[in-house]
DOTOR-410263 format. One line per 2 residues: their letters; for each residue x, y, z of C-alpha. Coordinates in pm, 1 decimal, always signed. Example, Ala and Ser with C-alpha at 12.3 -4.5 7.8 and 13.67 -1.06 7.14 Angstrom:
<atoms>
AS = +1230.0:-450.0:+780.0; +1367.0:-106.0:+714.0 .
</atoms>
This chain:
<atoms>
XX = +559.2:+3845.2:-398.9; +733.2:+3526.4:-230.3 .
XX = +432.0:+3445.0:-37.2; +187.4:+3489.9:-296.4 .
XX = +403.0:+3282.3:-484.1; +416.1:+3036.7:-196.7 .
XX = +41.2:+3076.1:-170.4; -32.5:+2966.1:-502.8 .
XX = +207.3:+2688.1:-488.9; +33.0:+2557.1:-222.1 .
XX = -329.2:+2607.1:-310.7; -250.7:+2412.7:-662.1 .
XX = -63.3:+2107.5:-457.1; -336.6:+2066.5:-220.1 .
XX = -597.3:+2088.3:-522.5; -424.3:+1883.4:-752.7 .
XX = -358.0:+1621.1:-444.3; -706.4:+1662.1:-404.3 .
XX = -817.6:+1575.9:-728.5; -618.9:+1230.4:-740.5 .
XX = -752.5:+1173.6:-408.9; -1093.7:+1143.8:-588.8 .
XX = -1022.7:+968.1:-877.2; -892.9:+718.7:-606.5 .
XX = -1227.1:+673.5:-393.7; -1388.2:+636.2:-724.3 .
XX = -1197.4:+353.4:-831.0; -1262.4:+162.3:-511.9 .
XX = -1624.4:+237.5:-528.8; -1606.5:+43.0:-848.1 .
XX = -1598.5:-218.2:-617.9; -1896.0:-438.9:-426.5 .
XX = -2038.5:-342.3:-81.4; -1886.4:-567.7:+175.9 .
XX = -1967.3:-467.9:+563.1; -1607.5:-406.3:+762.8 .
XX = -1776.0:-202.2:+1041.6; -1817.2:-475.1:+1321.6 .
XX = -1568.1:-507.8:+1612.7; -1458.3:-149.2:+1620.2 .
XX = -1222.8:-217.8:+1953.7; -1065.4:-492.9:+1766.8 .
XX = -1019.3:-282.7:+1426.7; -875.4:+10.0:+1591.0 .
XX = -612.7:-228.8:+1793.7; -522.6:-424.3:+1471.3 .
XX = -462.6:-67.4:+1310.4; -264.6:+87.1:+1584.2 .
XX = -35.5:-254.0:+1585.9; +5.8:-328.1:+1204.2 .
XX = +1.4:+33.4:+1021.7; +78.4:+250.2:+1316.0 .
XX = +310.8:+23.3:+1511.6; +460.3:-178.4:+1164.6 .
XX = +417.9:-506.1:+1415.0; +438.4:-746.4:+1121.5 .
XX = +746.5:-540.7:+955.3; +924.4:-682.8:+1275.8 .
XX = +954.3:-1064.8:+1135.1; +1224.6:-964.9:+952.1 .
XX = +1422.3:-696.8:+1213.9; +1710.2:-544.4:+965.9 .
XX = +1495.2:-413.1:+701.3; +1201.6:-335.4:+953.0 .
XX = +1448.4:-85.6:+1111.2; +1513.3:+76.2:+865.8 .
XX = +1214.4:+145.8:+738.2; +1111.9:+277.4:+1099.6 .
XX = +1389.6:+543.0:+1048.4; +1218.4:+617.7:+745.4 .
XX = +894.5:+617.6:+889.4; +915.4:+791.2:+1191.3 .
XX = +1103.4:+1063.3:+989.7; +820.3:+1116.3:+760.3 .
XX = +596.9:+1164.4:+1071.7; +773.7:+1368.0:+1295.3 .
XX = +902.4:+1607.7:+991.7; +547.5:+1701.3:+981.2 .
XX = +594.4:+1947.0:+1239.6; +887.1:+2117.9:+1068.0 .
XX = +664.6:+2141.1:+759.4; +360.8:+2341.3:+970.4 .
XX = +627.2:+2553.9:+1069.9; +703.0:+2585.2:+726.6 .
XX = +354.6:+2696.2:+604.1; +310.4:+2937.8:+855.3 .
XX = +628.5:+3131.4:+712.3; +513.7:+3074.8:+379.2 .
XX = +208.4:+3244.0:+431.1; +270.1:+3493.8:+683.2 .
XX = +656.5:+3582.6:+590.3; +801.9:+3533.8:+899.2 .
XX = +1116.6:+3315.9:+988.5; +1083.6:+2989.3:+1198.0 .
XX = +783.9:+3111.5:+1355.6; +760.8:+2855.1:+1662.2 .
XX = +1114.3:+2970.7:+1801.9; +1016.8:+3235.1:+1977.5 .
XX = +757.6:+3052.4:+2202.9; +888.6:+2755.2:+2204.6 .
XX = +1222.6:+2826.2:+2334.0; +1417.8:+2504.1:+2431.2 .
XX = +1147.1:+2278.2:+2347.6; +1217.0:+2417.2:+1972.0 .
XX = +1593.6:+2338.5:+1956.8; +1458.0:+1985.5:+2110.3 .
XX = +1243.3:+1921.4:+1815.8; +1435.3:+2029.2:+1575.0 .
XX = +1754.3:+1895.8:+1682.2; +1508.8:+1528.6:+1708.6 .
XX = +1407.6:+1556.5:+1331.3; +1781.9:+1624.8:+1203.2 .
XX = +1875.3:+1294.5:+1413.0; +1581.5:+1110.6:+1201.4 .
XX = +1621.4:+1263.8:+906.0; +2006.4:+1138.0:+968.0 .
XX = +1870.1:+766.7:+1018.4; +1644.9:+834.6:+679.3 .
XX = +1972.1:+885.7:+536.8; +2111.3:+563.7:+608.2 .
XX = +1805.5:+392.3:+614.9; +1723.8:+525.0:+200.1 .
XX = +2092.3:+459.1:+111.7; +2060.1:+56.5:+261.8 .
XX = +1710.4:+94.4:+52.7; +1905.1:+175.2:-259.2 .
XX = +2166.8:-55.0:-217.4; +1952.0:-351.2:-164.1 .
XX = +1749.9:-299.8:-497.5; +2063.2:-218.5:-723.5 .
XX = +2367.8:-396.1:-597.2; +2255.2:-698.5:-342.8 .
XX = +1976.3:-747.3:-594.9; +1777.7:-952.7:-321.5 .
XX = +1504.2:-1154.2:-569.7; +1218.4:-1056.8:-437.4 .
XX = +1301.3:-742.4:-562.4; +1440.6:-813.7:-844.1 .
XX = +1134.4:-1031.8:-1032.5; +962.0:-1005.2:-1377.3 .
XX = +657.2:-822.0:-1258.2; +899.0:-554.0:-1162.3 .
XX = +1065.5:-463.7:-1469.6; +1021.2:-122.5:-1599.4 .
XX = +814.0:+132.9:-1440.1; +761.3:-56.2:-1099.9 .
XX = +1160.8:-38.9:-1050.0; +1203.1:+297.0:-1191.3 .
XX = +932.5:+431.2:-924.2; +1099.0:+239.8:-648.0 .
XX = +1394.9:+380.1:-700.1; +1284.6:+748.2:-789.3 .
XX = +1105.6:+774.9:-471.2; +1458.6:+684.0:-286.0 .
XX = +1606.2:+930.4:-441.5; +1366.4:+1221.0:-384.1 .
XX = +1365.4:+1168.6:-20.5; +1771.7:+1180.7:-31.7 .
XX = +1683.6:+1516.1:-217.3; +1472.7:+1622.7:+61.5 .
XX = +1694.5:+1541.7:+332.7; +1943.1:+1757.2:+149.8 .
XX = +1712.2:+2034.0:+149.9; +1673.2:+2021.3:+528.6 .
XX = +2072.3:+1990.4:+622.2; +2114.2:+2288.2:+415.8 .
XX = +1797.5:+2515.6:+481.8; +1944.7:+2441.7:+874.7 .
XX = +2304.7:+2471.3:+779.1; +2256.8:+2802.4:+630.4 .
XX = +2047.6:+2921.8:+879.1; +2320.9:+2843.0:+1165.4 .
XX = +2622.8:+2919.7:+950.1; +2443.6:+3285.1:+939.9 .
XX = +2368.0:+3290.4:+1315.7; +2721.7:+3239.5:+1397.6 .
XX = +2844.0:+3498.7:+1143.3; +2609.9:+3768.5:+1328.6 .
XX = +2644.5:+3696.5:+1662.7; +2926.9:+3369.2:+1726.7 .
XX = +2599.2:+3162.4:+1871.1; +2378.0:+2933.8:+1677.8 .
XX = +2064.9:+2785.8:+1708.6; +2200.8:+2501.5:+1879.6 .
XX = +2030.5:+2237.6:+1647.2; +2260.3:+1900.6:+1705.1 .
XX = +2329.7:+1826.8:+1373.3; +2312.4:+2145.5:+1180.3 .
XX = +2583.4:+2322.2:+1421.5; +2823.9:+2073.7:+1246.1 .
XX = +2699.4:+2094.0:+941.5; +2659.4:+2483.6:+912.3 .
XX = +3041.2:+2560.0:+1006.3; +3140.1:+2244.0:+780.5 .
XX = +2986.8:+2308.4:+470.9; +2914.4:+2687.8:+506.0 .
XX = +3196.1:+2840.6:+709.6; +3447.5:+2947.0:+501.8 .
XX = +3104.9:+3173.9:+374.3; +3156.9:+3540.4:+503.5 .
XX = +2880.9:+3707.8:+318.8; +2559.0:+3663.6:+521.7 .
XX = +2363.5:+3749.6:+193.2; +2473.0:+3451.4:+21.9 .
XX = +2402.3:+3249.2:+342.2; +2065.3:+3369.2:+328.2 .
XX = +2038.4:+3256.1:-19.3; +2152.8:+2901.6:+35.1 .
XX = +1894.7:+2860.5:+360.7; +1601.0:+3012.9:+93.8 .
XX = +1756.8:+2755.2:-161.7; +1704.0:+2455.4:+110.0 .
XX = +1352.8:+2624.9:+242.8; +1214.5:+2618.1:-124.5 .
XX = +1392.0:+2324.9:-200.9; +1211.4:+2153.7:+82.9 .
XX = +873.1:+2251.6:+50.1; +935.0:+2152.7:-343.5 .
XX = +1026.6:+1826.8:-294.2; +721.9:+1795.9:-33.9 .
XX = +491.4:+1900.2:-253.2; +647.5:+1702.3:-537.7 .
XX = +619.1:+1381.4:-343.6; +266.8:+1446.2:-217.1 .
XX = +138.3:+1447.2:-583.1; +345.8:+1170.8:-646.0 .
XX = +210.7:+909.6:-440.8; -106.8:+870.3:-636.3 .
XX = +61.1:+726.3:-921.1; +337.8:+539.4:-701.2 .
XX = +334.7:+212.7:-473.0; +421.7:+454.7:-222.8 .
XX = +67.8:+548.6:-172.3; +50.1:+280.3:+103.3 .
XX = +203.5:+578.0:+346.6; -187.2:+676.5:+344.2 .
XX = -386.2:+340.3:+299.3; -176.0:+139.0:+539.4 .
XX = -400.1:+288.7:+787.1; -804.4:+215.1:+637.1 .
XX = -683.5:-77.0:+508.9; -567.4:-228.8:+852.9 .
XX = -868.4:-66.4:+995.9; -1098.7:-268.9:+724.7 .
XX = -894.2:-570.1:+775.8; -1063.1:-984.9:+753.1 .
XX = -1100.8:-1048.9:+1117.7; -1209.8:-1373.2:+1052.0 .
XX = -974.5:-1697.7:+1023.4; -750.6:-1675.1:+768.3 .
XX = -869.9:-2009.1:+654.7; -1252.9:-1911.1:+663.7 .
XX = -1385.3:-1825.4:+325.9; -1691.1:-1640.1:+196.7 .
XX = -1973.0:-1798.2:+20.8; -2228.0:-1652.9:-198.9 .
XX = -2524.6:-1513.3:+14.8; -2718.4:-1595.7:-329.0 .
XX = -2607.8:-1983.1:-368.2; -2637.0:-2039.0:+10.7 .
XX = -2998.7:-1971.8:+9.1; -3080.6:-2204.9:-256.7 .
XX = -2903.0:-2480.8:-132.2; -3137.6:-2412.8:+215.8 .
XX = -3434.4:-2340.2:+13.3; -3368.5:-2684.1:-153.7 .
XX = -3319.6:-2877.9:+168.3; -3588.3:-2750.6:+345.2 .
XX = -3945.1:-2942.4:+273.1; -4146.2:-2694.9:+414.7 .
XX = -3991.6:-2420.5:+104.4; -4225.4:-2290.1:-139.9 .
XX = -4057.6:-2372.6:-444.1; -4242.9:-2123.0:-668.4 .
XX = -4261.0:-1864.8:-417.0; -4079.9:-1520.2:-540.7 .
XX = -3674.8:-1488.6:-488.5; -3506.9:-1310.6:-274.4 .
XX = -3394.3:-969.8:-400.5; -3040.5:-1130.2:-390.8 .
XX = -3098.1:-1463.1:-529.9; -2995.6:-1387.6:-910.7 .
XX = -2686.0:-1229.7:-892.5; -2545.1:-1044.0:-1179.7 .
XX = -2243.3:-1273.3:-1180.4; -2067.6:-1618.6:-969.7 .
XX = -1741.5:-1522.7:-858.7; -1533.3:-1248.8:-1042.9 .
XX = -1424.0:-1150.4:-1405.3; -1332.8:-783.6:-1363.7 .
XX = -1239.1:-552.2:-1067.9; -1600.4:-448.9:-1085.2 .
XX = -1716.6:-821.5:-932.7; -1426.2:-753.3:-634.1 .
XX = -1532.1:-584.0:-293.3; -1423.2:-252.4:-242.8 .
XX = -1215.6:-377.1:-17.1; -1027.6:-611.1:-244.4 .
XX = -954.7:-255.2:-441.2; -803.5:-80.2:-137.5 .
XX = -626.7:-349.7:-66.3; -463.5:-301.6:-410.9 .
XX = -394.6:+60.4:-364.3; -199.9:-56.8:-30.7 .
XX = -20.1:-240.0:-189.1; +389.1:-115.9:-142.7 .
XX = +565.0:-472.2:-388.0; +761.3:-514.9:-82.1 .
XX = +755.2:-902.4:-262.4; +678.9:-1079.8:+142.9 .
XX = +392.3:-1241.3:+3.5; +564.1:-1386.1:-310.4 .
XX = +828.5:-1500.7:-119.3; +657.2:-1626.0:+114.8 .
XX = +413.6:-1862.2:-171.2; +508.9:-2226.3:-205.5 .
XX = +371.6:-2225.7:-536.8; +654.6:-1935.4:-659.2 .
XX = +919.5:-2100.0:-447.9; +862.5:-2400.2:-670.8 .
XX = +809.3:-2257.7:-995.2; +512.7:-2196.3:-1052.5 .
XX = +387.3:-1899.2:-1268.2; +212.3:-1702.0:-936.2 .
XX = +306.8:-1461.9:-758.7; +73.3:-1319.0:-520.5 .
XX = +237.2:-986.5:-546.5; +165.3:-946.1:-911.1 .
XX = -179.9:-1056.5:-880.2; -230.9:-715.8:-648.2 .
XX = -48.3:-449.7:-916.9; -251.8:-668.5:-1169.8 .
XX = -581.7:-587.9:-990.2; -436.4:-191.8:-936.7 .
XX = -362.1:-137.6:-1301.8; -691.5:-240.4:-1440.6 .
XX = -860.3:-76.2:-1165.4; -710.7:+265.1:-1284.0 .
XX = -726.3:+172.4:-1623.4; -1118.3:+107.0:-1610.6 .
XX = -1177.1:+401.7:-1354.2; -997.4:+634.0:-1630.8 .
XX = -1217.1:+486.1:-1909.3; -1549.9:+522.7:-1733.6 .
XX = -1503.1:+871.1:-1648.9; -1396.4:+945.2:-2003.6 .
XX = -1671.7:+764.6:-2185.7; -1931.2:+732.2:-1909.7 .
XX = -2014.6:+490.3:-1655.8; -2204.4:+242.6:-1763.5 .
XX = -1959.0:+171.4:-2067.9; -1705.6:-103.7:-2098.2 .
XX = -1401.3:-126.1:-2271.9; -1390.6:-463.0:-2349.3 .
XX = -1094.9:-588.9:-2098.0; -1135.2:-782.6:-1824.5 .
XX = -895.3:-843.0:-1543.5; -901.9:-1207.7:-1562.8 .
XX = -755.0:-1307.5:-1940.6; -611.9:-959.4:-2008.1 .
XX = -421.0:-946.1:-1668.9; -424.0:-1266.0:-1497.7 .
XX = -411.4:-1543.9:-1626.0; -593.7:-1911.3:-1513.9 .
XX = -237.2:-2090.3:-1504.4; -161.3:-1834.7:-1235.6 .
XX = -480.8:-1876.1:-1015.0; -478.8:-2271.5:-985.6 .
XX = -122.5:-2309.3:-915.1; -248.3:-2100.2:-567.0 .
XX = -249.0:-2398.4:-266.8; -483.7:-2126.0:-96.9 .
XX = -257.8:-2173.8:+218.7; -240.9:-1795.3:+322.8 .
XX = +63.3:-1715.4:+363.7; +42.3:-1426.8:+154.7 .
XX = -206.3:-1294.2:+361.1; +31.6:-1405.0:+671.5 .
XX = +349.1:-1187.6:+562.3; +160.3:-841.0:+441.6 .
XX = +268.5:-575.5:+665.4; -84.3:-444.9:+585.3 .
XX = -281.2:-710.9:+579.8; -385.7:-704.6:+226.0 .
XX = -565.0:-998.6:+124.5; -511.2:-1148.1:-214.3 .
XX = -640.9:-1504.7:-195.5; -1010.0:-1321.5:-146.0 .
XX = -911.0:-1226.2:-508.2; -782.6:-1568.0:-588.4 .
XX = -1098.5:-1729.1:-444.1; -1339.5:-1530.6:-686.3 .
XX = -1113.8:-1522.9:-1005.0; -1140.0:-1903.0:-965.0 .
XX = -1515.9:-1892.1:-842.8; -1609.8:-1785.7:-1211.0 .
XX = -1393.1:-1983.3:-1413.9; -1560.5:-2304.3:-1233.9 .
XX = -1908.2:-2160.3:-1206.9; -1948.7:-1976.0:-1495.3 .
XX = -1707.3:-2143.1:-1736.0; -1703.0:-2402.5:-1607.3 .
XX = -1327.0:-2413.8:-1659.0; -1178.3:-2677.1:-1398.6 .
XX = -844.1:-2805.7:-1413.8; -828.1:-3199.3:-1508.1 .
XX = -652.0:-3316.9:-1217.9; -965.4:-3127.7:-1040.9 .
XX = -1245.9:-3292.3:-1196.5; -1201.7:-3664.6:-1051.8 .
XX = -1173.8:-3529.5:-746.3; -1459.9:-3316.0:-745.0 .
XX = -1665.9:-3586.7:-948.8; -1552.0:-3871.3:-615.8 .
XX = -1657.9:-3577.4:-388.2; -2001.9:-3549.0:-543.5 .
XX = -2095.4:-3930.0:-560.8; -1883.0:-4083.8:-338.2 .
XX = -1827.5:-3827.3:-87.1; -1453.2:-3817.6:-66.5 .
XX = -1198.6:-3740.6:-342.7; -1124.8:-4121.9:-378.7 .
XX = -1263.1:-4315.4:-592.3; -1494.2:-4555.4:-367.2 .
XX = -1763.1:-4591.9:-176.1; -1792.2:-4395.3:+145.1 .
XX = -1851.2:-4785.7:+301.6; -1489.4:-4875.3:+217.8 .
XX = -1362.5:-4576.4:+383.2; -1186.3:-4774.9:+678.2 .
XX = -1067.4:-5111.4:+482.9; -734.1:-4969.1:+500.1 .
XX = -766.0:-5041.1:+892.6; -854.4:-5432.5:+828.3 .
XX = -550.1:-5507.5:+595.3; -254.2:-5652.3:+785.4 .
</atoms>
């Protein structure tokens, strides 16, 4: 009966994991085709340094440790949790001792000294959100839900850590009882005899290691289904995104394949003027309104997205003020993305809701007070991008609004006739060197 039970657990996690995992790839497909399969050599060495090797967590060294111990817990764990599958299924008890042998007690004695860091690591975690309220943790965007998830997630992986110490404890509290020698994991040989010793009954033993066993793969399976509706999800997408990452200047921008060809086809004499368009040359829209008009990319990069705040502290514009924060712009873009992906598969997919992203989420005070300066972009552990979301937000307001801020106009109005923001001629240019 348990490992039916087990069984059926685990079919209906995996499924229902499944199932978000699809919703997910359909909200990103909402998104334009962009190419990000050049320079494989240089994506797979910009994805074993920044998601695999946290490289960029490393600019600020305190909090980038910790989060290693919390990361390379989560990793190496994994092996404890095949081990616990195969018992699941097949009823036996730690499965892997046997052939194993020393190399087990090794392994397992490694993930009780990470899960030990984890500990200390989630506790700093906790303590940094809710009693050294650092800012950038502490902002408007995150009020509500976004802090109530960051904080949940902390304490479901002290939860799970508990679970291991006493599935282990148990385990070598009962070993001792039976035969005075223990598994000889490092941590749980204190553990078991400090928490579980004065235990003489090895039934009830037995009952507290089941209690941490089910407890465990619980809380596993509990988080896994989690993460699709957390920021935590970025313990997945860290690693496409990285892999799909702008390897181009940071100060290089895109322009429209569409408008580029005109401008050629209009500077070149030779052009037939009424000759047909490229298939291109219309496009359905300049620049973007919803998350529809973003790359697919732009959309992962929202679903990497972990509010770690770097990028927001990082802006000059939010350091001074201003209303944006480049942070906010990316759970912006992530909460209409889901919200439009769930109305399109309810009500089809050609139909709209009548939202947009720009006016319902982000608002045009927030996109011009961006310098476009890219330090955003610099601080993201995962290289998410959102200027490239900036850029097009902006793009439409100017080239299909035509929605420019004042202090913009002159300049762009000196740029056009005089060629140069000031305001005369391109023949005065060096008078400033003749003045004494």
């Amino acid at each position: 009966m348990q490992q039916l039970i087990f069984g059926v657990l685990t079919l209906t996690s995996f499924g229902f994991f499944a199932f978000n995992l699809r919703k997910i790839a359909q909200n990103i497909h909402m998104g334009l085709p962009i190419n990000r399969t050049d320079r494989k050599a240089e994506r797979w060495r910009t994805m074993l340094l920044v998601a695999l090797g946290q490289k960029k967590m490393f600019s600020r060294p305190i909090p980038a440790l910790l989060h290693l111990a919390l990361y390379a817990a989560f990793v190496i764990t994994q092996i404890e949790l095949i081990e616990i599958l195969v018992d699941g299924l097949s009823g036996s008890h730690r499965f892997f001792q046997m052939g194993l042998g020393g190399f087990y007690t090794f392994m397992i004695s490694f993930i009780e000294i990470l899960s030990v860091l984890a500990f200390i690591g989630t506790l700093a975690f906790l303590a940094r959100r809710n009693m050294l309220k650092l800012p950038r943790l502490n902002m408007k965007e995150l009020a509500g839900w976004p802090k109530q998830d960051a904080n949940l997630i902390l304490i479901m992986e002290i939860v799970l850590i508990a679970c291991i110490f006493t599935m282990n404890g148990a385990d070598e509290a009962a070993l001792q009882l039976k035969s005075k020698f223990g598994h000889g994991f490092l941590i749980s040989s204190f553990v078991g005899p400090l928490f579980f010793g004065s235990i003489q009954d090895l039934h009830t033993l037995h009952l507290l290691e089941q209690v941490g066993w089910w407890g465990h793969i619980i809380m596993v399976y509990t988080f896994m289904n989690y993460l699709p509706y957390s920021k935590h999800l970025h313990i997945f997408m860290a690693f496409p995104n990285t892999f799909y990452s702008k390897l181009e200047p940071k100060g290089q921008f895109t322009n429209m394949a569409s408008v580029t060809n005109e401008v050629k086809l209009m500077l070149d004499p030779n052009a037939d003027p009424y000759a047909a368009p490229a298939a291109d040359a219309v496009p359905s829209r300049f620049g973007a309104k919803d998350v529809t008009d973003l790359t697919w990319k732009n959309l992962m990069d929202a679903y990497s997205c972990t509010e770690c705040g770097r990028c927001t502290s990082a802006c000059p514009a939010n350091a001074t003020g201003k209303l944006l924060s480049p942070r906010k712009i990316m759970m912006d873009t992530r909460d209409r993305m889901v919200e439009l992906g769930d109305f399109k598969r309810k009500n089809g997919s050609d139909s709209e809701d009548g939202k947009s992203l720009l006016g319902n989420y982000i608002t045009e005070e927030e996109l011009w007070a961006c310098t476009s300066c890219n330090a955003c972009v610099q601080e993201c552990p995962v290289n998410i991008d959102p200027l490239s979301i900036i850029i097009d937000l902006r793009r439409f307001l100017v080239m299909e609004e035509s929605k420019v801020p004042s202090e913009l106009t002159g300049m762009l109005t000196n740029i056009e006739n005089n060629g140069a923001p000031w305001q005369f001629a391109p023949t005065e240019r060096m008078n400033w060197a003749n003045e004494e």
